[in-house]
N, C-alpha and C positions, 0 to 999 in steps of 0.2 A: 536848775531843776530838770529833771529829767521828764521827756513827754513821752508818753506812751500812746499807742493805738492798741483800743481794745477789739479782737476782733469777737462776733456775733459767741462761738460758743465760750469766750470766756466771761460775757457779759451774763449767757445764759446760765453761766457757773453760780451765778448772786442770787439765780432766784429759784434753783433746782439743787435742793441742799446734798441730794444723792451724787450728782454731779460732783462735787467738788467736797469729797466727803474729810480731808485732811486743810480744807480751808484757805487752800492757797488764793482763790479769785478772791472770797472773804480779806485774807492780808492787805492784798492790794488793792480793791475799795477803801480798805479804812488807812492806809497811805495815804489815797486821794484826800479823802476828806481830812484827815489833818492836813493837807496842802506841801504833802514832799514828794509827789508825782502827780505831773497835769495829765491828764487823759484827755482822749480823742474817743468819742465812738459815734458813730453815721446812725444818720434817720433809719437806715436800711436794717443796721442789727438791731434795733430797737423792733423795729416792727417783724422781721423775723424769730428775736427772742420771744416777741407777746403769742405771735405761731406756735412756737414748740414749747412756750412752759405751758397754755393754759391750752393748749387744742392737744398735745400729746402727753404732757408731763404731769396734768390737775393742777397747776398752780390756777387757784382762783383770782378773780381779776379786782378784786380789792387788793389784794396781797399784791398781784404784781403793779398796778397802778400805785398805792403808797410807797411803795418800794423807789418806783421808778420816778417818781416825783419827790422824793427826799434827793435822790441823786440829781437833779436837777440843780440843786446848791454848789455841788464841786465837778462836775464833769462837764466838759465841750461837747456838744453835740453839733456835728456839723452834717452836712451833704454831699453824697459823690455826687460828681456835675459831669456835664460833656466833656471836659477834657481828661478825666476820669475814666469814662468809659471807651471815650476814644484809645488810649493808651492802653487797655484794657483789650481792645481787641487787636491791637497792635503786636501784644506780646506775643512771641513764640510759647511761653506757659499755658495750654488749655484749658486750665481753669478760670472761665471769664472774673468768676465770682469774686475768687481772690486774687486776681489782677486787681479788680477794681478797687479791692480794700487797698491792696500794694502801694498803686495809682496814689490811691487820696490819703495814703499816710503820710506818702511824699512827698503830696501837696502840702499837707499841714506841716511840713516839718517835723515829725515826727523823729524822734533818736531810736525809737524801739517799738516792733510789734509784738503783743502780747496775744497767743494762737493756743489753741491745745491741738491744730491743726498739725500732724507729721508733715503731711506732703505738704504745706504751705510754708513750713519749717526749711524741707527739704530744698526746695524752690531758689533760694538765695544763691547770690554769687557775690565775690569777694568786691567790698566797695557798698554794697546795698545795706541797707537798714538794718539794725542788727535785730533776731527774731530770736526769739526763746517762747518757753511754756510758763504758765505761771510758776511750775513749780521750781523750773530753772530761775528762773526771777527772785523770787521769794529765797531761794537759797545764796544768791547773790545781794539780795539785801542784807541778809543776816550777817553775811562774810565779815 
């Protein structure tokens, strides 16, 4: 089975229907939850999606709290930690933030990061994790 890390805007893609108006973060939650991709996503993109769906986006917070406690059932939630972050400012990459995703996808063992992030895409060198967009994904599932 294949494990994915979700990063922060494709989690935000489940609860911002505008976002992800062709359904691809939609495909790949409901992958998860029939149990043919294990995901990963950190305490951090949780708390930064509850930031941007309900402080800029109007998702209301029953909406995203059911939401987000249904997923509770099929997804990993874990933690960047100190050695996370440590590696994380270690990189030559300047973006602390998604170093630190990088970092703890590594750590989990991760086979794939799932980003709508270009530059975080862009970032990769040959031997690392392999990175796509949802919708690149989603078109590879289908293959």
């Amino acid at each position: 089975m294949i494990k994915a890390f979700i990063d922060t805007n494709v989690l935000l893609d489940q609860f911002v229907e505008d976002r992800d108006p062709n359904g691809y973060a939609r495909t790949i939650f409901a992958a998860v939850r029939a149990h043919k991709i294990e995901a990963v996503i950190t305490i951090q993109s949780i708390l930064d999606a509850a930031y941007v769906a309900m402080n800029r986006q109007g998702v209301k917070l029953n909406q995203f709290k059911n939401t987000l406690l249904g997923m509770f059932n099929y997804i990993n939630i874990s933690h960047i930690d100190s050695f996370d972050i440590r590696d994380a400012l270690l990189s030559e990459e300047p973006d602390i933030e998604d170093n630190a995703q990088y970092a703890h996808a590594v750590s989990e063992a991760c086979d794939i990061i799932l980003t709508n992030d270009r530059k975080f895409i862009q970032r990769k060198a040959s031997g690392d994790i392999l990175m796509m967009t949802p919708e690149e994904f989603v078109g590879k599932m289908r293959e």
